[in-house]
N, C-alpha and C positions, 0 to 999 in steps of 0.2 A: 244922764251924761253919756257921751259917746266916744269909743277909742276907735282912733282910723288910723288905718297905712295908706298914703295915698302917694300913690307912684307915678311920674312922665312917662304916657304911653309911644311908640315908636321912637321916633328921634323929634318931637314938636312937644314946645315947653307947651304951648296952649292948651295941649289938649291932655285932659287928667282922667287917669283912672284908678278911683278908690273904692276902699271896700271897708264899712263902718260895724260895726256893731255894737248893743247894750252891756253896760257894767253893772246895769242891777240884776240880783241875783235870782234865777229862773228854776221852776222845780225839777226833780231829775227827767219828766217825763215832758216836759216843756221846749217848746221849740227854740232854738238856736239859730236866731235871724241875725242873719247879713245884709247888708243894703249895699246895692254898688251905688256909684255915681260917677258923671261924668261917660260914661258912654253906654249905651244898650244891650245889658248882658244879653250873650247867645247862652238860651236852655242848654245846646249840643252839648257846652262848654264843659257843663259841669257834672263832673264824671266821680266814680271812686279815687280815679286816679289824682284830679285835680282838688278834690276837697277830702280832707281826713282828719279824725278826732283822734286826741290823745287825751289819756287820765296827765294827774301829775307824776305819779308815778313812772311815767313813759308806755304804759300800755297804750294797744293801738284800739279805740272803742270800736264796736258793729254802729253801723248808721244808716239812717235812709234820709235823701235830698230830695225837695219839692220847690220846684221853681214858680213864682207870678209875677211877672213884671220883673223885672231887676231887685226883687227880694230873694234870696235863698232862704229856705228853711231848713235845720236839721236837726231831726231828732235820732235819739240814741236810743239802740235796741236793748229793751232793760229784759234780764232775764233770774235765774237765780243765783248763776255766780255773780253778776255786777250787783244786783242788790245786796250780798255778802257782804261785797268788796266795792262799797260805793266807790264813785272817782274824784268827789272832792272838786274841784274845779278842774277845769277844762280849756285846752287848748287846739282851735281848730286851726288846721294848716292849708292855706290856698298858695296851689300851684302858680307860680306864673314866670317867665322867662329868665332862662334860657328853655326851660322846661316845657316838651312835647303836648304835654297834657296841661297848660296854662289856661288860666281862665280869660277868656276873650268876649271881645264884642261882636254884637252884627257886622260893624265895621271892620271887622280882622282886628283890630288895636289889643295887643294882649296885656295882661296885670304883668307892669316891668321887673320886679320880679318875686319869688316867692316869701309868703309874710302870713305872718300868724295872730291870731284876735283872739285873749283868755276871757273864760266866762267860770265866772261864778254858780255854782251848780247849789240848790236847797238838798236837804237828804231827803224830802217828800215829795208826794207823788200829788197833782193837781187832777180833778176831774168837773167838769161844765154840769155831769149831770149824774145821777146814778146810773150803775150798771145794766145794760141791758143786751141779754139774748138776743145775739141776730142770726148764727148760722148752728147747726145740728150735724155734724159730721158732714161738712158739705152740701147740706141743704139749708136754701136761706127761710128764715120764719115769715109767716107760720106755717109749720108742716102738718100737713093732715094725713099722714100715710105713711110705713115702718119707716126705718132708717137704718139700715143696713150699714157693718162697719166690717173691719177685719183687726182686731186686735186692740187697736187705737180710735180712740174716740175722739175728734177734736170738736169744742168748743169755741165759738169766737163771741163776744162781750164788744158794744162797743161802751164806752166809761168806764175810766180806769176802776182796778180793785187793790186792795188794799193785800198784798204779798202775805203779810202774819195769816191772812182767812184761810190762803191756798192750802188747802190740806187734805188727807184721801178724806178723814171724817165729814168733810164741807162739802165732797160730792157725791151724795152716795148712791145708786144706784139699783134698782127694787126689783128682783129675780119676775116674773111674772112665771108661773108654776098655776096651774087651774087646782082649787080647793086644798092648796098650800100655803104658808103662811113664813115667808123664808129670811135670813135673815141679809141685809142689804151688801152689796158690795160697795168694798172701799178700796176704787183706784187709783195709784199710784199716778202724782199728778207733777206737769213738766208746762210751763208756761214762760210765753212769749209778749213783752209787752214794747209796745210802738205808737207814742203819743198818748190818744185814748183807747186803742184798739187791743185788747186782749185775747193772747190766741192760748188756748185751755186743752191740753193732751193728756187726757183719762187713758193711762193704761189698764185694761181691760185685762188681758191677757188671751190665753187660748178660748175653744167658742164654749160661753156664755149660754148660749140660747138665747129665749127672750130675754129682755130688762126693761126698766122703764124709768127716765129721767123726768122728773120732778121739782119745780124751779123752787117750787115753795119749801122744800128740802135739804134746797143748798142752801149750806153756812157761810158761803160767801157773800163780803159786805167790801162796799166802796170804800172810798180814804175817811168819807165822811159819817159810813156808817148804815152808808142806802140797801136794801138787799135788792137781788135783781129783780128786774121784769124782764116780759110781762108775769103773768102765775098760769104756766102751763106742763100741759105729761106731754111725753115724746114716746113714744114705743119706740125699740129698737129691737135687733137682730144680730147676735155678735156670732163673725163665724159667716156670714152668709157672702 
């Protein structure tokens, strides 16, 4: 089923500009499609300013917009306060006239004026595939050579994970000490997550020296339970 606003663009009844979207309910990490119809969304159009999420509660969500064709998609930046404080369903608000920042077409014809489309939000998280290792402190995989950090270590993952894993125990981190045998670091851990893409900030702290990351070590598991790939050591360099 579909809920529309569909509005007379300029002053011609003929010519219509709507913007539709679904009322079955999408997981929290799940994209939030719009469909126009009736005239050729312009990409330029759609800005912060022009499109905005809110929970029910009237908070205002973080989001990122990805335009193909006259679809919008938006997904909502989940982190650890909004998975505390899930939003429950959601109301997206599209600018459109009198307003500066309206959504328009190729044709100039802007959305007459501004309207909002509620979406039912799952409290879970969807993922296409298991977790996998793509980048190492800003290098993409696979890396064959140290990996130099200063404090912060970020992780990126693409396939979602499953928030309970996130934990210092789940990433642990292995001194490299020649003919020592030490016991692992447990960094304090701050994550970013955006559709499938997970982005993973191992605070470290001051310099470390060696360490060496370990896929098959972390206790982090997808929604479904996947642990990541691929099974590889990273050297690193903290401090350098």
């Amino acid at each position: 089923m579909l809920v529309a606003a569909c509005l007379t663009a300029s002053c011609h009844e003929v010519e219509r500009f709507s913007v539709s979207g679904s009322s079955e309910p999408v997981p929290l990490n799940g994209p939030l499609r719009l469909v126009v119809h009736g005239a050729d969304l312009d990409p330029l159009s759609v800005t912060p300013a022009s499109v905005q999420v809110r929970a029910v509660d009237g908070r205002r969500l973080a989001h990122v917009t990805a335009v193909q064709g006259n679809v919008i998609e938006v997904l909502l930046v989940i982190d650890q306060s909004l998975w505390a404080q899930p939003p429950g369903d959601v109301t997206v608000l599209l600018a459109g006239s009198p307003s500066p920042h309206g959504l328009r077409g190729r044709s100039g014809v802007v959305l007459g004026r501004s309207e909002s489309l509620g979406f039912k939000l799952q409290g879970s998280l969807s993922a296409s595939h298991g977790p996998r290792l793509v980048s190492v402190g800003g290098e993409a995989m696979p890396v064959d050579h140290e990996v130099r950090f200063s404090q912060q270590l970020e992780l990126v993952f693409e396939g979602a994970i499953d928030p309970a894993t996130i934990l210092p125990r789940s990433c642990p981190l292995a001194p490299r000490r020649a003919g020592l045998s030490l016991s692992p670091l447990l960094p304090a851990c701050a994550w970013r997550l955006v559709g499938e893409r997970l982005e993973l900030t191992l605070d470290v702290g001051e310099d470390r020296g060696g360490l060496r990351l370990n896929t098959r070590d972390l206790g982090l598991r997808g929604p479904q339970g996947a642990a990541p790939s691929p099974q590889v050591r990273v050297d690193l360099v903290s401090g350098g």
